[in-house]
C-alpha positions in Angstrom: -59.9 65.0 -25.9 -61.5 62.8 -23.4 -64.3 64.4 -22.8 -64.9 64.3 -26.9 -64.3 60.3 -26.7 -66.0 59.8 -24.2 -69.1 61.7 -25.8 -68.3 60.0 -29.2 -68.9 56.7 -27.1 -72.0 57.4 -25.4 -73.5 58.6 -28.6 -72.9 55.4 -30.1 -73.7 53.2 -27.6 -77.2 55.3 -27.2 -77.6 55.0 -31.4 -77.0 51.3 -31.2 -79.1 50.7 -28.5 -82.1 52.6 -30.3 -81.2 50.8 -34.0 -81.9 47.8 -31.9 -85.3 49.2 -30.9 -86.0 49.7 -34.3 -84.8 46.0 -35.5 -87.2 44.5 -33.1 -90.3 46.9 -33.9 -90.2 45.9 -37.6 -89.8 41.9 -36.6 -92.8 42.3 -34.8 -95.1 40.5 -36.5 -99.1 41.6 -37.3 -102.0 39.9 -36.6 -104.2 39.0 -39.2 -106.5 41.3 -40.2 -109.4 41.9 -42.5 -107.5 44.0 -44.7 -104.4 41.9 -46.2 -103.2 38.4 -46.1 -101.2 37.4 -43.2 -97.9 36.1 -45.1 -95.7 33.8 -42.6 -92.2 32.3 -43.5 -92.1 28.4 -43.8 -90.5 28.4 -40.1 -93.0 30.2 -38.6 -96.1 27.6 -40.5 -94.5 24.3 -39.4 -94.1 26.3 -35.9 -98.0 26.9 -36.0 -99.3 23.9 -37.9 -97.8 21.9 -34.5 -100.6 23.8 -32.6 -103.5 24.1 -35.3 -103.2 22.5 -38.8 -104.4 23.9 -41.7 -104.0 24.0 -45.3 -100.9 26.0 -46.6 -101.4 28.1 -49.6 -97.8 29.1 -51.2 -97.7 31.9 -53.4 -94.5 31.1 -55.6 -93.1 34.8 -57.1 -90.1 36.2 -58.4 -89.5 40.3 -58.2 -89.5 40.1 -62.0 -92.6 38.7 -63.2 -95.4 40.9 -63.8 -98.5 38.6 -63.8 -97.4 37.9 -59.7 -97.5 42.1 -59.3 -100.7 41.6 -61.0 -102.2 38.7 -59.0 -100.7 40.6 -55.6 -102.5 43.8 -56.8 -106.1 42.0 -57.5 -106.2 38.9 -55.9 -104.7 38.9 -53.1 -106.3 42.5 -52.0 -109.5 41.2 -52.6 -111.6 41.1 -49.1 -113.7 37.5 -49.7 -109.6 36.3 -50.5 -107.9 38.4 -47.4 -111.0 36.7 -45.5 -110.8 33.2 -46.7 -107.2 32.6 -47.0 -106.1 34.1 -43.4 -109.2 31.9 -41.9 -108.5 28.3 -43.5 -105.1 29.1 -44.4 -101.4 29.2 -43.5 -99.7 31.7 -46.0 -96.4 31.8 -47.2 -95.0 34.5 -50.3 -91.8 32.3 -51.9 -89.7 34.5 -53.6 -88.5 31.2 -55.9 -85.2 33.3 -56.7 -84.0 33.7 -53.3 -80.5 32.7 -52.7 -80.1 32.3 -49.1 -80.4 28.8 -47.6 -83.3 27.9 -45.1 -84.5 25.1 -43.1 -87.9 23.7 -44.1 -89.1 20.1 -43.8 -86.0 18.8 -41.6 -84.1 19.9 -44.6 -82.4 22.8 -45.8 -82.6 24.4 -49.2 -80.4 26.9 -51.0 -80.2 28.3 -54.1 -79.8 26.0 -57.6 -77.9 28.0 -60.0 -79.0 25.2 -63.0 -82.5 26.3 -62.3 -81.9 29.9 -61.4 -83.9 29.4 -58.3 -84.4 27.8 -54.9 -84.4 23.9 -54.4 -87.2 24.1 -52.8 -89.2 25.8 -55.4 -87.8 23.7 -58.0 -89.3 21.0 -56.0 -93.0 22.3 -55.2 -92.7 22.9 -59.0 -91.3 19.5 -60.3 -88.9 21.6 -62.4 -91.5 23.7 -64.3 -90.4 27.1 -63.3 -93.1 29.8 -64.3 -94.4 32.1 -62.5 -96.6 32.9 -60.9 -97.1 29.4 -59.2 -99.8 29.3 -56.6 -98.9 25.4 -54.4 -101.3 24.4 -52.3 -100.6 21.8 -49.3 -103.1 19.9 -46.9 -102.5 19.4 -43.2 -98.7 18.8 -42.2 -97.4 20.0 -46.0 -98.9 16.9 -47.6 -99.6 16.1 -51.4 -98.0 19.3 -52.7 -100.1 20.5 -55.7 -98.8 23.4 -58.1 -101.4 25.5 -60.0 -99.3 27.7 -62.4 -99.9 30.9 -64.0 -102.1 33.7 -62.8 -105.6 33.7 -60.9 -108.3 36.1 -61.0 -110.8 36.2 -58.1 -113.0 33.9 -59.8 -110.3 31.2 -60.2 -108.6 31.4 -57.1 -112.6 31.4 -55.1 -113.1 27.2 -56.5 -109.5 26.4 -55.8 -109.5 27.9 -51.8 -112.5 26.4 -51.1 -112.2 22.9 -53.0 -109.2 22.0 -50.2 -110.6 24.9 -47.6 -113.9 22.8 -47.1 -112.3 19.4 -47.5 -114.2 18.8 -50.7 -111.2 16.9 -52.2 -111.4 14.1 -50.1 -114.5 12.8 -51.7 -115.2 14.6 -54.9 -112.1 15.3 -58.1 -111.5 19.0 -59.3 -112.9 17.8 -62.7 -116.2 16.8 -60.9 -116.2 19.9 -58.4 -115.5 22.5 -61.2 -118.1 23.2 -63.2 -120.5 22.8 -60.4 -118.5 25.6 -58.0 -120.8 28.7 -58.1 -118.5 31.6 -58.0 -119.7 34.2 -55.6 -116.4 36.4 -55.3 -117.2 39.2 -57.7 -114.0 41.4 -59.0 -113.5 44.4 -58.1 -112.6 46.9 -60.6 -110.0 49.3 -60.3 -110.4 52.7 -61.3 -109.0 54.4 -64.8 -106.1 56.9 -64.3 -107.2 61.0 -65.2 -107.1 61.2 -68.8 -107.4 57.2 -69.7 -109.9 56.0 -72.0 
């Protein structure tokens, strides 16, 4: 019987000590690559932005809404976008549903039931909860600006590089708009067998 606890004991210990292996392989985090945007949590940008700042790009999402699936499946798959956003950008997906609290800005957030979402969302979003929500944020999360709804390729391209390329310190979107040449070209997905 001992020999059968002790065995039952080194198993475990041997099990836990390779789930822990595991745990920290999969919080291992990539580098940025030319093949998907790098998403970072809020923690992790205000750690980087102390060593380079950027821009922060928030894509605002809730596991419900279709048009985010959609503009996760187009846009944000789209090379010139992978490119742009993980060079000028800090990246962070926001589930705006999430209940759990977190610290961001030297102060926490949690979940709003009145809103059926995060404070923090609620706030990036002045209280107009829709979704998709794309926020976009200069250096040191400054001047929050929330663009709702979906964006194609050829939106999103004027938008990234309007606040990418500093272009909003001297000129207004209304002015830079319909002079923005849109170079980005969408890539169109295939139709499934038997589709017309």
């Amino acid at each position: 019987m001992k020999r059968v606890l002790l065995l039952f004991i080194a198993l475990m210990t041997v099990g836990n000590v390779a789930m822990a292996g595991d745990k920290n392989k999969k919080e291992v985090k990539k580098a940025p690559n030319d093949k998907e945007i790098e998403w970072i949590s809020f923690e992790e940008a205000e750690k980087r932005m102390q060593k380079e700042p950027r821009k922060v790009w928030i894509d605002v999402y809730t596991d419900w809404c279709g048009w985010c699936k959609v503009m996760d499946k187009k846009t944000f798959t789209h090379p010139e976008v992978i490119k742009y956003i993980n060079t000028k950008y800090y990246a962070i997906k926001f589930n705006a549903e999430r209940t759990d609290s977190f610290s961001f800005a030297g102060k926490k957030w949690g979940f709003m039931p009145e809103y059926k979402a995060n404070g923090l969302a609620v706030q990036l979003m002045n209280g107009q909860m829709s979704y998709p929500t794309s926020i976009v944020m200069v250096e040191n999360f400054q001047n929050p600006s929330a663009i709702p709804g979906y964006l194609a390729v050829g939106q999103i391209e004027p938008i990234l590089k309007y606040i990418g390329e500093d272009i909003y310190k001297t000129t207004k979107f209304e002015e830079y708009q319909p002079t923005a040449q849109s170079t980005w070209k969408e890539i169109l997905m295939p139709m499934a067998p038997g589709r017309n």
